[in-house]
N, C-alpha and C positions, 0 to 999 in steps of 0.2 A: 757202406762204411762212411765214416765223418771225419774229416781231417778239422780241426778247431786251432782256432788264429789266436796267437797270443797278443792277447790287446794291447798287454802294456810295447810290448817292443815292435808294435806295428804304428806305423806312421802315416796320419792325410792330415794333406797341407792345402789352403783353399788359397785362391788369389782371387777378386774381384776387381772391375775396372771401371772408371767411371770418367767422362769426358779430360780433368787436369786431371789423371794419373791412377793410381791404384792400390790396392793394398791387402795385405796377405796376411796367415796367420795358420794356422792349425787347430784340429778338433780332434776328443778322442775316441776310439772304438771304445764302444760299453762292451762287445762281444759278437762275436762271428765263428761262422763253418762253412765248411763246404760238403756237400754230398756227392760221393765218389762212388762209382761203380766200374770193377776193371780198372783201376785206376785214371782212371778218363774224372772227370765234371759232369755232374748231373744236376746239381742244383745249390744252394746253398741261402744265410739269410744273415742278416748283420744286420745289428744296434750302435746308433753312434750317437755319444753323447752331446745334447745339445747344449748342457750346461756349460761345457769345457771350450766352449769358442775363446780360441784367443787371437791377440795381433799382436805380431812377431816385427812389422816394421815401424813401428811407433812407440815413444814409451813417456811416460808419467803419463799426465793428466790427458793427453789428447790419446795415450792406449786404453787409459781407463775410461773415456768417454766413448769411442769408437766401439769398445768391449762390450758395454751399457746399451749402448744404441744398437747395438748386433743382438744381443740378449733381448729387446722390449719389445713391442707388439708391431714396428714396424717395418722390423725385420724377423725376427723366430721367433719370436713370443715365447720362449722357452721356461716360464713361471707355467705355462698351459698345454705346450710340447715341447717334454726336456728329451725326446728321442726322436731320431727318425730310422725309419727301417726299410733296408734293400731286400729283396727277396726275389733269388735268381728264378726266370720261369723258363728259359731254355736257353741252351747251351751249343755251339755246334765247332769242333777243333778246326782249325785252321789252317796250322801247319803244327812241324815240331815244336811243343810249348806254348804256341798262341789256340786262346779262345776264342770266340764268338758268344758276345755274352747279351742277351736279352732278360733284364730284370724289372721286378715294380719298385719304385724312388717313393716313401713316403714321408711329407714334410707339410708339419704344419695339419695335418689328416687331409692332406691333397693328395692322391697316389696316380701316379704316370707313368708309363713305358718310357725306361733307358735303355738302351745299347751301347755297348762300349765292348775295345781288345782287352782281353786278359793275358798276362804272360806269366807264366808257371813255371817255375822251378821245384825243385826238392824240397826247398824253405825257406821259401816266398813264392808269391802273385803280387804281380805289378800292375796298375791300369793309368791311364787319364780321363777322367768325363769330364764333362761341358756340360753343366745343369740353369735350365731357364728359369730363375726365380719364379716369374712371372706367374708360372704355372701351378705355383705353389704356394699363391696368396700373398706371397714375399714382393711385393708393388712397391716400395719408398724410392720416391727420386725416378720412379721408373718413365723414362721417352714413350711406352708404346701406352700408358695409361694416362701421363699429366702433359702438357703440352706447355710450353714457357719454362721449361727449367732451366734451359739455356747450359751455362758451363755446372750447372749442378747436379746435371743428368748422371744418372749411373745404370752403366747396361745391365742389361738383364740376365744375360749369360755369366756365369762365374766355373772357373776350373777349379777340378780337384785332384790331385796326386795321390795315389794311395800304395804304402807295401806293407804287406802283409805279412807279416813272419807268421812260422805254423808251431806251434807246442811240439 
């Protein structure tokens, strides 16, 4: 069976950090499912727009510039990957509602093993991941590749919030 996520009314919100402070903003699902057997998780795969990066903490000219520089090649390069795609490879429940979620993250055509909690309701799943840019060609400003960047460094790790409404 396929339970399919209604993109529009589902929400991921990204925060990145970098030595003075940090900055957030939101992306959209292009589209997603999950594969259900017995009503249990078995597997699932999501599309998330790359084109739709936005920042939610800044605005005029320094959101439209931050927007730009998130979009360009040194960071997503999204004129050459406007998607990237999750694809759940196993699954194991946890407790009542929580998963155990091992998937492949691809960004940029870098594909990686994630893990992360899923929590599951009737209509919604909720998560948080921790994703390594780094791993994913995404290097600008990055500490563990340029050495001297001093207060310009920006970590490599960025969080994502994600809920999922279901159709």
């Amino acid at each position: 069976m396929e339970k399919k996520v209604n993109a529009q009314a589902s929400n991921v919100a990204w925060k990145g950090k970098k030595v003075l402070g940090s900055h957030e903003g939101t992306i959209d699902l292009k589209d997603g499912k999950f594969q259900l057997e017995n009503d249990q998780i078995v597997g699932g795969e999501f599309v998330m727009d790359m084109t739709s990066i936005t920042v939610t903490d800044l605005k005029g000219d320094d959101k439209a510039g931050l927007e730009g520089h998130l979009n360009s090649d040194d960071f997503f390069g999204v004129d050459n990957y406007p998607t990237s795609k999750l694809v759940i490879t196993s699954v194991a429940k946890k407790d009542d509602g929580t998963y155990g979620v091992v998937g492949d993250l691809t960004i940029k055509d870098q594909t990686h093993p994630v893990t992360f909690d899923l929590d599951w309701s009737d209509n919604t799943a909720t998560t948080k991941l921790t994703i390594d840019r780094s791993k994913y060609n995404v290097r600008y400003n990055s500490g563990s590749f340029f050495s001297g960047l001093g207060d310009q460094t920006i970590y490599d790790n960025f969080d994502l919030n994600v809920e999922l409404k279901f159709q």
